[in-house]
C-alpha positions as CSV (number, residue, x, y, z in Angstrom):
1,X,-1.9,-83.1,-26.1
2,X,1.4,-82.2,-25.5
3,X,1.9,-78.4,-23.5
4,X,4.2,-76.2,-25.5
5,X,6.3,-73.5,-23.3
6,X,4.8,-70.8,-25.4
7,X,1.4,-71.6,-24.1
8,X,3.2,-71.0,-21.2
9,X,3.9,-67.7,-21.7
10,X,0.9,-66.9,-22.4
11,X,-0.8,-68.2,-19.4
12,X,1.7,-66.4,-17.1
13,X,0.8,-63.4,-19.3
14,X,-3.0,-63.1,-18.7
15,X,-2.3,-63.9,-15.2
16,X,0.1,-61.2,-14.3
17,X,-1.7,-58.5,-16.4
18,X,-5.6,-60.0,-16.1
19,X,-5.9,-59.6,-20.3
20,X,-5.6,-61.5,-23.4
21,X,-4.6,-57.9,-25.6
22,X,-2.4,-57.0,-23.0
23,X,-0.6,-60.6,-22.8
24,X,0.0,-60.8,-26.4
25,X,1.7,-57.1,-26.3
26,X,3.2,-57.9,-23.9
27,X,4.8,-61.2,-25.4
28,X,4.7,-59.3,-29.3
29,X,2.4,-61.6,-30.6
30,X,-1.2,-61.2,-31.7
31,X,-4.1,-61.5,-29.8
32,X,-5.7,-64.4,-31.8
33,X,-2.1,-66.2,-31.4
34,X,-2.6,-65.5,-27.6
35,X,-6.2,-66.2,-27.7
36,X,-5.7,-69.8,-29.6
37,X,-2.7,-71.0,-27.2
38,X,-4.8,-70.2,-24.2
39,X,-7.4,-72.5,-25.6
40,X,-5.1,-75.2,-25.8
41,X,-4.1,-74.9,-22.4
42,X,-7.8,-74.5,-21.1
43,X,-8.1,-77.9,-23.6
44,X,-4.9,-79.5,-21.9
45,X,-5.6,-78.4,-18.1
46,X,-9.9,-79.3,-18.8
47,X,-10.1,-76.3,-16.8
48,X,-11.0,-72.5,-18.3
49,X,-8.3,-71.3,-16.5
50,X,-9.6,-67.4,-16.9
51,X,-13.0,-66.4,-16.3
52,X,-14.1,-62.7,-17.8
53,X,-15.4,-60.4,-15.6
54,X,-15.8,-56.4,-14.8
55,X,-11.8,-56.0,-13.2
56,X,-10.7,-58.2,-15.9
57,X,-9.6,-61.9,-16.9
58,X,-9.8,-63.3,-13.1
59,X,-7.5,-67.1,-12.3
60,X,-9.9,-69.8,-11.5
61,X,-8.5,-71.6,-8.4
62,X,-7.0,-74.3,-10.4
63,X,-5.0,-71.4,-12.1
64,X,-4.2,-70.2,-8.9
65,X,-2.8,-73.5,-8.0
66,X,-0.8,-74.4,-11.0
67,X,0.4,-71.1,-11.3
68,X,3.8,-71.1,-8.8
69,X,5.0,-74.1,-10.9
70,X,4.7,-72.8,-14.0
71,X,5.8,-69.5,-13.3
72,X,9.1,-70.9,-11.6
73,X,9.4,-72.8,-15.1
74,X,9.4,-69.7,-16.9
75,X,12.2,-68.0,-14.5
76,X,14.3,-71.0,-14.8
77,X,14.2,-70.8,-18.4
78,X,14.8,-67.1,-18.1
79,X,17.4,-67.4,-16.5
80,X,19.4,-70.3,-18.7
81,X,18.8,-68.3,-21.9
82,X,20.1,-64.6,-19.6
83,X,23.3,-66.9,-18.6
84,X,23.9,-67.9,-22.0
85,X,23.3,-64.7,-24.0
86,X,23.5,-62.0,-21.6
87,X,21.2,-59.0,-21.6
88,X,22.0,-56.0,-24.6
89,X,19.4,-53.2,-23.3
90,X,19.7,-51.3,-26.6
91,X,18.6,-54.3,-29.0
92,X,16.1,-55.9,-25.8
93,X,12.4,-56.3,-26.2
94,X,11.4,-56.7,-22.8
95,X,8.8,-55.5,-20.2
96,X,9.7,-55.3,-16.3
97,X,7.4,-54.7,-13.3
98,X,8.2,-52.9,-10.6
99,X,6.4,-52.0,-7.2
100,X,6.8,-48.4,-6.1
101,X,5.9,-46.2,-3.6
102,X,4.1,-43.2,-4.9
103,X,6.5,-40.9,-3.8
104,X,9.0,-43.2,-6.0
105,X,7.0,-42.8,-9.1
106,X,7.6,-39.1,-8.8
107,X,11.1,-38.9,-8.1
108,X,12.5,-41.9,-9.4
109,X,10.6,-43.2,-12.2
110,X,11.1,-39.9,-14.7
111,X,14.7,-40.2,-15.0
112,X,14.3,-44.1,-15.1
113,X,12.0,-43.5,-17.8
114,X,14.1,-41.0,-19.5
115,X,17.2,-43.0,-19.3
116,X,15.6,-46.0,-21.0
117,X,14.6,-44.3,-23.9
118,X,18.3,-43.2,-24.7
119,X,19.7,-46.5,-24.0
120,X,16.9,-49.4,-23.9
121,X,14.4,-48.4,-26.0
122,X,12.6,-51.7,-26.7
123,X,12.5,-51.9,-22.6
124,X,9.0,-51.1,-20.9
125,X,8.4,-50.6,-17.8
126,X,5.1,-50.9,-15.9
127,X,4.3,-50.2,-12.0
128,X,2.0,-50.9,-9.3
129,X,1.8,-49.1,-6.4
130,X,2.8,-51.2,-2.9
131,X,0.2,-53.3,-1.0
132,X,0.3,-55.9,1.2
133,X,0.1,-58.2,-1.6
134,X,3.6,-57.2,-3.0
135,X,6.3,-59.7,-0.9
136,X,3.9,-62.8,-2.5
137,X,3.9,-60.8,-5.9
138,X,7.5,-60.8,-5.7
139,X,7.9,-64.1,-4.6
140,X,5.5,-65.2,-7.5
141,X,7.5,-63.8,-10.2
142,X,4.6,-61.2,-10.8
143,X,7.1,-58.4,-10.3
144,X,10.6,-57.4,-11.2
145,X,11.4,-55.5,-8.4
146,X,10.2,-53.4,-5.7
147,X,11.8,-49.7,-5.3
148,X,11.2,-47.2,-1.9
149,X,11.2,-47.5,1.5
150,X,9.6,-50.9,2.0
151,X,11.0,-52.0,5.6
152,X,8.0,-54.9,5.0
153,X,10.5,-56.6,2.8
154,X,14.2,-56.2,4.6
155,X,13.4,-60.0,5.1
156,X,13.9,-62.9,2.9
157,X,14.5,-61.0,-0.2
158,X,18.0,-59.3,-1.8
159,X,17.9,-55.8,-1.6
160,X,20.7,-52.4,-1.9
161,X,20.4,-49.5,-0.9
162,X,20.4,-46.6,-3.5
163,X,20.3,-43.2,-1.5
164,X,19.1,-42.1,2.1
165,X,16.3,-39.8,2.2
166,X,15.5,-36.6,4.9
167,X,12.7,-34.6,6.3
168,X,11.7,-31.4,5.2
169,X,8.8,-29.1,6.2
170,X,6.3,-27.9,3.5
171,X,5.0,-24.4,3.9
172,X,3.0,-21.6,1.4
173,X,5.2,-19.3,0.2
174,X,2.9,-16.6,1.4
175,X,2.0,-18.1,4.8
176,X,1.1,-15.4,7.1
177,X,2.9,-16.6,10.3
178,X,5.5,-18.8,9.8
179,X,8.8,-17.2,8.3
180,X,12.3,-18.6,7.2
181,X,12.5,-20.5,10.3
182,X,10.0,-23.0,11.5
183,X,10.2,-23.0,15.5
184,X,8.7,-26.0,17.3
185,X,6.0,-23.9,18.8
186,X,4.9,-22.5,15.5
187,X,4.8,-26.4,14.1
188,X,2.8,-27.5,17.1
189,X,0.1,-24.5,16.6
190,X,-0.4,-24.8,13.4
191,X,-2.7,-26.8,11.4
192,X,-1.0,-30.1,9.2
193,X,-1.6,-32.1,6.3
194,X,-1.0,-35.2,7.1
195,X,-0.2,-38.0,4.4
196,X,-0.7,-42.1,5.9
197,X,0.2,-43.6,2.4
198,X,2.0,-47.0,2.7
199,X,5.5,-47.0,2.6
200,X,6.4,-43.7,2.9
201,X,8.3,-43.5,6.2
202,X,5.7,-41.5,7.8
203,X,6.5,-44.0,10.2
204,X,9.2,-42.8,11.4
205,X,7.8,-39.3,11.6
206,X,4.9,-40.6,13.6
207,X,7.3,-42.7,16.2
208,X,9.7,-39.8,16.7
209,X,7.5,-36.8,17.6
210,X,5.6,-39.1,20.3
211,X,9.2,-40.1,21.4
212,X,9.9,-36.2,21.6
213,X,6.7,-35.0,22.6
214,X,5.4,-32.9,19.7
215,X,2.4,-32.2,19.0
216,X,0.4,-31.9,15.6
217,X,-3.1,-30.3,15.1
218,X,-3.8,-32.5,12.2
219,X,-6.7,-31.0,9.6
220,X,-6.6,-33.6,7.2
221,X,-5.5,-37.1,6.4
222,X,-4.4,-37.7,2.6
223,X,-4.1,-41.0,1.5
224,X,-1.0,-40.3,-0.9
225,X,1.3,-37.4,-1.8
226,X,-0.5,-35.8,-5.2
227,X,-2.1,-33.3,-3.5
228,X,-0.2,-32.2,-0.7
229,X,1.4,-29.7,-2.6
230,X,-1.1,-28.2,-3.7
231,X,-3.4,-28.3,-0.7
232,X,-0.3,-26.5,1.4
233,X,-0.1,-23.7,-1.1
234,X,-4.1,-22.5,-1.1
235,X,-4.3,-22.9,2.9
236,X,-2.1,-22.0,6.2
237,X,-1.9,-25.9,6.5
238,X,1.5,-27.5,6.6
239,X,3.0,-30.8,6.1
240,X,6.3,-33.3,6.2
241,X,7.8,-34.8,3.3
242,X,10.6,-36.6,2.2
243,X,13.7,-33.9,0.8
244,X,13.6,-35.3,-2.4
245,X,10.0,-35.0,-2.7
246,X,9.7,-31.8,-1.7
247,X,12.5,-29.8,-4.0
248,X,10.1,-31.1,-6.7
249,X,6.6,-30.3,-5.5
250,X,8.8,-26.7,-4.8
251,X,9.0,-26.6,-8.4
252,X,5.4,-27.3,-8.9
253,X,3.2,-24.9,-6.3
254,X,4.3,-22.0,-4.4
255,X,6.1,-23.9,-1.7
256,X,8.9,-23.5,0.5
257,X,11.1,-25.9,2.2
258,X,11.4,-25.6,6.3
259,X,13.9,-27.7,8.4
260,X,11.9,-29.9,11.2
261,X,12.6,-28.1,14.3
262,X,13.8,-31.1,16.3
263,X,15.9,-34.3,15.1
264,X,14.3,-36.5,12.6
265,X,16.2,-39.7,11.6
266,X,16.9,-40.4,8.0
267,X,16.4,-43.4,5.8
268,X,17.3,-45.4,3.0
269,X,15.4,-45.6,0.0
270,X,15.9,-49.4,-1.4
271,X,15.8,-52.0,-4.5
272,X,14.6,-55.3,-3.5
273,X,14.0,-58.2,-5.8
274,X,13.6,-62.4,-5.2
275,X,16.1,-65.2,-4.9
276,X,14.5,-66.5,-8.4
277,X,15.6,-63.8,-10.5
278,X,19.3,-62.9,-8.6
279,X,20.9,-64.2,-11.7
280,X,18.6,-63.0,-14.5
281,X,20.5,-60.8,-16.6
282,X,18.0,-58.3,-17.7
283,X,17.0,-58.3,-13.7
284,X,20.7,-57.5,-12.7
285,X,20.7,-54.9,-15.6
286,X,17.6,-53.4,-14.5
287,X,18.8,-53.1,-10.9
288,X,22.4,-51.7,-12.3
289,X,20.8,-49.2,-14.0
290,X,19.2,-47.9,-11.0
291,X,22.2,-48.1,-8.5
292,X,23.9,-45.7,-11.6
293,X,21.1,-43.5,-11.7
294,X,20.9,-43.1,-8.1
295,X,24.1,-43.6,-6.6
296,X,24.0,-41.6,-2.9
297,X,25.7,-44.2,-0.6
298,X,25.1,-47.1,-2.9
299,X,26.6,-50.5,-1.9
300,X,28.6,-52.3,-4.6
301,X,25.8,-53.8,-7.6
302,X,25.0,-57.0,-6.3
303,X,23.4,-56.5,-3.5
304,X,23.2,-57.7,0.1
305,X,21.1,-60.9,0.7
306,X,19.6,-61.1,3.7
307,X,19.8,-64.7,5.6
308,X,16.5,-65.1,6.5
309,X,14.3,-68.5,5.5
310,X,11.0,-67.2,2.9
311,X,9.3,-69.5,4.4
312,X,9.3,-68.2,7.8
């Protein structure tokens, strides 16, 4: 049996988004369609390929195995037809995926979101939040791009830099004891709201008040930023988040925004994409778009590629 590329398709499909119904809307096709080719690849491969279960359609390890080659097939073919024709975002029918942080989602991805239905309107976008597994997603072709402040991937991948990002303190509007001015006393006495979500620069925080000596009488650990807004409002607690981050939950709870009483470094909030897809035209769109949307000490488009080996 000879393997047709849109089998293909369709296998790279299921596998990125662990559904038949979400491959075929994915590709604009119907499910049967999608259904039918992936029997004839289960048929050509005499291996089921998928296997049903409760967190989806889960790769059997010959899937797993064959799926780097095929993939790369696909963004090689990508890529000759985006040489050839280019990328028109208004007449496009195309989905991207990009890995975020969580604070990204809520300052970037609204006027991503909001620009693309003006101008790209056939363009979808879907995101997963960052995880250890998102360098080998990238390097798969299971996602687009990765957007925040991902320091894990400075190596072996392109990447620009889009804006650089603060510190700001979060505080009730009503709190009884701290005023228009937070002192480094008044930080170190009262209680925080700490958030240890991945990629967030928290890092930094962390690292600098040990370097300086500051102390925090932490309450409570959050895993990621959707309540710390709310959470500072209805107690004395307070917290550090990024500027950006904070104007908006400002606009959301009765907040107020505090300068750190000591020195904190800033840092830049990145795009950061593969080798394989430097050269796709929807890609380079995609990251265009978002270097215009965002454009606080932006590099030229392009990017800076980083001379490291991905296999090391």
């Amino acid at each position: 049996m000879r393997l047709d590329l849109e089998w293909l398709a369709v296998f790279d499909a299921v596998y990125r988004t662990g559904s038949v119904s979400r491959a075929a809307e994915r590709l604009g096709i119907a499910q049967a369609a999608a259904s039918t080719m992936l029997n004839k690849l289960r048929a050509h491969f005499d291996d089921r390929l998928f296997t049903r279960t409760a967190q989806g359609m889960l790769p059997t390890p010959h899937a797993q195995r064959i799926h780097p080659h095929l993939s790369e097939v696909l963004a090689q073919l990508a890529q000759a037809r985006g040489s050839q024709r280019g990328f028109d975002p208004a007449r496009a029918e195309r989905s991207f995926r990009i890995c975020m942080t969580d604070i990204s989602e809520v300052v970037l991805l609204p006027t991503l979101l909001g620009h693309l239905r003006q101008q790209a309107p056939g363009v979808h976008i879907e995101t997963e939040i960052i995880s250890n597994a998102s360098a080998r997603r990238l390097e798969e072709g299971a996602l687009d791009l990765a957007v925040g402040f991902m320091p894990q991937l400075d190596a072996g991948f392109y990447q620009q830099k889009l804006f650089m990002q603060n510190f700001v303190c979060l505080a009730a509007s009503a709190h009884p004891r701290i005023g228009q001015r937070l002192t480094r006393k008044r930080f170190e006495l009262e209680g925080h709201a700490v958030v240890a979500s991945s990629g967030t620069g928290h890092a930094i925080v962390d690292k600098n008040l040990a370097r300086l000596g500051v102390q925090r009488q932490v309450a409570v650990h959050l895993s990621s930023f959707l309540s710390v807004a709310r959470i500072v409002a209805r107690t004395e607690l307070i917290a550090m988040v990024p500027s950006a981050l904070g104007h908006i939950l400002a606009t959301q709870e009765k907040v107020r925004l505090l300068a750190p009483p000591f020195a904190l470094p800033s840092y830049a909030v990145k795009q950061h994409w593969h080798t394989r897809f430097h050269e796709d035209a929807g890609n380079a769109w995609l990251r265009r778009t978002l270097a215009q949307l965002f454009p606080g000490h932006a590099p030229p488009a392009g990017g800076t590629p980083v001379a490291v080996d991905p296999q090391g």
